[in-house]
N, C-alpha and C positions, 0 to 999 in steps of 0.2 A: 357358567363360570369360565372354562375355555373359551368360549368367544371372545367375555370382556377380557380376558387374557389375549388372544390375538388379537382385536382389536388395538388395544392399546398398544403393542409392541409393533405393528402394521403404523399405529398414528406417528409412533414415536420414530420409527426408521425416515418415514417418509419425512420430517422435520430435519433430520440430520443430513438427508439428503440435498432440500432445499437450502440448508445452507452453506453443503459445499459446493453447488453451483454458482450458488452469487456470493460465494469467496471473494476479495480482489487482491493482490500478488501485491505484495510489498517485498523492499528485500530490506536485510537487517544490516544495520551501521557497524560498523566495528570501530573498534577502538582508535580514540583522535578524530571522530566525524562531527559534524555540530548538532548531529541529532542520531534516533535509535533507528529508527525506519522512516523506510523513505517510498512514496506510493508509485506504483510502476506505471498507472494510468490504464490498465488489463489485466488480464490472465494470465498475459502472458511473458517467457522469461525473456528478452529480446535486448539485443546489444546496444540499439539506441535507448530503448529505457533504462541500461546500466546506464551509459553513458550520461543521459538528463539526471539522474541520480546522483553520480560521480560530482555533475556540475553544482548541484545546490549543496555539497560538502559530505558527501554519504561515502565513506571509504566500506563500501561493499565485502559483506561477507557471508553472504548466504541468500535465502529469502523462505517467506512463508506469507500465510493470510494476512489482511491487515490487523489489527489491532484495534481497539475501539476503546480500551483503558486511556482514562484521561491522564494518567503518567507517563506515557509513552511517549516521546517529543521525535512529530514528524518533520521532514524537512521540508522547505519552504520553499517555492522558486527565489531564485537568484534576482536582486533586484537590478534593472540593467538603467542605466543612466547617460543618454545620450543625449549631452547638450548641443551638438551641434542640428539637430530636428527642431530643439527651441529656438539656437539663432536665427533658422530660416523662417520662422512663423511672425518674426518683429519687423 
């Protein structure tokens, strides 16, 4: 009976552990942002991914794992629209 008692607490750690490794960093939107988190593209917390964040409308205020709840509304890159690449293509 202790075995299958460590064992299973031995399965179970090891699970929790494999998922905070392939965690991926989001950070949380705050209030007046067009969405709730925004994916930092890493692990990690770095001023250019504030910054890409910033840009797709993410008024940063913290961060954590991502989410994976289909209610959560991430944000989206910015959609960029350079007509002047189309003039030169006619």
């Amino acid at each position: 009976m202790k075995k299958l008692i460590l064992s299973f607490f031995c399965l179970t750690g090891a699970l929790f552990v494999t998922a905070a490794v392939n965690a991926e960093l989001c950070y949380l939107c705050g209030s007046g942002s067009s969405c709730q988190q925004c994916k930092a593209g890493g692990n990690d917390d770095t001023q250019d991914a504030r910054r890409a964040c910033e840009k797709r409308g993410c008024k940063v205020s913290g961060y954590t794992s991502c989410s994976g709840a289909a209610n959560i509304s991430m944000c989206k890159a910015p959609v960029k629209s350079d007509w002047s690449k189309v003039a030169q293509l006619k």
